[in-house]
C-alpha positions as CSV (number, residue, x, y, z in Angstrom):
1,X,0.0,0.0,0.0
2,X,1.7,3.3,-0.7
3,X,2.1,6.2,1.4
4,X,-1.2,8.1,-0.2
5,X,-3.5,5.0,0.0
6,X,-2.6,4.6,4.0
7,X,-3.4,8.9,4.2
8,X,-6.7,7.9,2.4
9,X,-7.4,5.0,4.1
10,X,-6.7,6.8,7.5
11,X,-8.9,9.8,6.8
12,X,-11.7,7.2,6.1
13,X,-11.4,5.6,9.2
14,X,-11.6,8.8,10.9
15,X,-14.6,10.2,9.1
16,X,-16.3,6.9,9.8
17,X,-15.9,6.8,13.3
18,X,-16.6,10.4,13.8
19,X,-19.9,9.8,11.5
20,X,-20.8,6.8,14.0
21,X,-20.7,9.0,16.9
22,X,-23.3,11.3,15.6
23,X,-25.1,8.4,14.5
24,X,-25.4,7.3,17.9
25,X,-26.5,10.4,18.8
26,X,-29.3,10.7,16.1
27,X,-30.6,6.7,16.6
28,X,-31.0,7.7,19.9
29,X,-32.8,11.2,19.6
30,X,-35.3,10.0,17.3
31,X,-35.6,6.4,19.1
32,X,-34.3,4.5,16.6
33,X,-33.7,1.2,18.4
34,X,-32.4,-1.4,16.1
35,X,-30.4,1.3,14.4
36,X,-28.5,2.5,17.7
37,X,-27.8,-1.0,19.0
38,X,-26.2,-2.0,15.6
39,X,-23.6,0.5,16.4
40,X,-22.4,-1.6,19.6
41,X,-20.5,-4.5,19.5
42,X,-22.0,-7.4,21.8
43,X,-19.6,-6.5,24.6
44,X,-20.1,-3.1,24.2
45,X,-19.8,-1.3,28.0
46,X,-21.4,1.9,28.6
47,X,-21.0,4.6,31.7
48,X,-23.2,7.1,32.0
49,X,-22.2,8.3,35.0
50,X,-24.8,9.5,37.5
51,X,-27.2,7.6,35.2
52,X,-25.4,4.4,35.1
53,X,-23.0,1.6,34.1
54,X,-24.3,-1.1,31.0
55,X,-22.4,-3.9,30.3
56,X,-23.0,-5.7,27.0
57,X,-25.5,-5.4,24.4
58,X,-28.3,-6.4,26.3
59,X,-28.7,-4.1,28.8
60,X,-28.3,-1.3,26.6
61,X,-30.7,-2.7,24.3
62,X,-32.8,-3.0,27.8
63,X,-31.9,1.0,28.7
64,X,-32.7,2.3,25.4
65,X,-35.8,0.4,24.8
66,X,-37.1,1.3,28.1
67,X,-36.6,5.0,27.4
68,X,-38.8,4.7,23.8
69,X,-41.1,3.4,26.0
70,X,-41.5,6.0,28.3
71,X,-40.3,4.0,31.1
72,X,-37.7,5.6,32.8
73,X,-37.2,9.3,34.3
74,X,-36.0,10.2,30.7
75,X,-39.0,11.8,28.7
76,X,-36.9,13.7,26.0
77,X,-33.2,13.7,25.1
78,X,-31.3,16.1,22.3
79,X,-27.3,15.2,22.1
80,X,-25.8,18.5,20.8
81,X,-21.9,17.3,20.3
82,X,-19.1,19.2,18.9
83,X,-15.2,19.4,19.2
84,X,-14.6,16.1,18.5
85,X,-11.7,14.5,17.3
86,X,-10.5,10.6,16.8
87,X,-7.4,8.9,16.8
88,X,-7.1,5.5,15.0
89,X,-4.5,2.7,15.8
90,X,-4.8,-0.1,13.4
91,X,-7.9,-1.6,13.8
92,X,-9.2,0.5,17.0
93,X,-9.9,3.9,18.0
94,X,-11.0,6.7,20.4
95,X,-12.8,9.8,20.3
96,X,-13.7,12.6,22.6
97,X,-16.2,14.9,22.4
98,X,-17.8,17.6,24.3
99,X,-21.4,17.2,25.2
100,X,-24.8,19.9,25.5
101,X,-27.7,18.1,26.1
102,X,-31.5,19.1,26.2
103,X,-33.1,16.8,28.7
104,X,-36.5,16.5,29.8
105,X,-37.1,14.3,33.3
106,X,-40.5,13.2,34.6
107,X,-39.3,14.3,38.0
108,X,-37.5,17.7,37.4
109,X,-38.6,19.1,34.4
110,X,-36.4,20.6,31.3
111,X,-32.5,20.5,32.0
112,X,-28.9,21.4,30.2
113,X,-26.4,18.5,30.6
114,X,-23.2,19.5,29.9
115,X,-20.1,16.7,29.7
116,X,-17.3,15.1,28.1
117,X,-17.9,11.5,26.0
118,X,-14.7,9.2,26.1
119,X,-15.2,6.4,23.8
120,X,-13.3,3.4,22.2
121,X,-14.3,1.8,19.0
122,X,-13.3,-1.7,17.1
123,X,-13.2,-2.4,13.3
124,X,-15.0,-5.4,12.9
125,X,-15.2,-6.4,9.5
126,X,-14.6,-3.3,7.5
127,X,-17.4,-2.0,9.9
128,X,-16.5,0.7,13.5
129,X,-18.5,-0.7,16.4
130,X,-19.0,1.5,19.4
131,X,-17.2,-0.8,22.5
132,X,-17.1,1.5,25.1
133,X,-18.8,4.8,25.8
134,X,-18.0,7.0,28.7
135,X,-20.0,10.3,30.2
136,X,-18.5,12.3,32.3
137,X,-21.6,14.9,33.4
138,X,-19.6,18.5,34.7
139,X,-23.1,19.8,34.9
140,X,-27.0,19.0,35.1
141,X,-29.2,22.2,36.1
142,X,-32.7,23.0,35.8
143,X,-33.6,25.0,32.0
144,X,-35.6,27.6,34.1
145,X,-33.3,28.4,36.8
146,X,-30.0,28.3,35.0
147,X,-26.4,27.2,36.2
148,X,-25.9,30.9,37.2
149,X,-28.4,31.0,40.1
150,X,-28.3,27.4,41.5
151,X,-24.9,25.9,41.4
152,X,-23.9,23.5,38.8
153,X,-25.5,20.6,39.9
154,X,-29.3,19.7,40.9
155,X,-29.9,18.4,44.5
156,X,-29.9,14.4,43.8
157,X,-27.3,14.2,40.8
158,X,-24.3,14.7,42.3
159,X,-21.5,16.3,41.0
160,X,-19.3,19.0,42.4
């Protein structure tokens, strides 16, 4: 493979993984199931932080089906990402990107989530599979109220 074809091949691979991520992020906005969990690999692990920790494909299967449902405290979600960038080594890479998020929860109402995703990913058969996904939350406060006049956190989701 010459020098150019590796530079291609390597850009690919980036814009791939990078256009998985906001995949995710989509599948999950709009509750698309099946296409969200065909972004995971079986062992996929997921932290969500103060939400959570998913180990393999069916318990996030589980989580995300439950929210479509309406079953959980989540009523609404809208994953606005942005400064992200990848780095691939051979046949697996990591990302990073920063995190606003609309939320709605039946208990407290309309919220901004802001955080930091962490994530690995796995070529598996010409295809990038989401393994791991990591959210680190920095802050969750109430739409109405703002971070300005509370603190940075809402009483009950703890973060300092």
């Amino acid at each position: 493979m010459s020098e150019l074809e590796k530079r291609l091949l390597l850009l690919e691979d980036k814009l791939t993984v990078l256009e998985t991520m906001h995949r995710y992020a989509y599948y999950i906005d709009h509750k698309m199931l099946d296409e969200v969990m065909d972004i995971f690999t079986e062992d996929a692990v997921a932290d969500y932080d103060v939400f959570g920790k998913l180990k393999g494909k069916e318990e996030l299967q589980e989580f995300f089906k439950d929210y479509i449902e309406g079953k959980t405290i989540f009523k609404f979600w809208f994953h606005m990402m942005h400064n992200g960038f990848v780095e691939i080594e051979g046949n697996t890479a990591k990302g990073y990107w920063q995190l606003e998020m609309a939320n709605t929860f039946a208990d407290i109402g309309a919220t901004w989530l802001f955080g930091t995703y962490n994530t690995q990913f796995v070529k598996m058969n010409d295809k990038w599979k989401l393994k791991e996904i990591n959210l680190k939350v920095h802050m969750l406060t109430p739409y109405r109220e703002g971070w300005d006049r509370i603190g940075l956190t809402l009483p009950g989701y703890p973060r300092a």
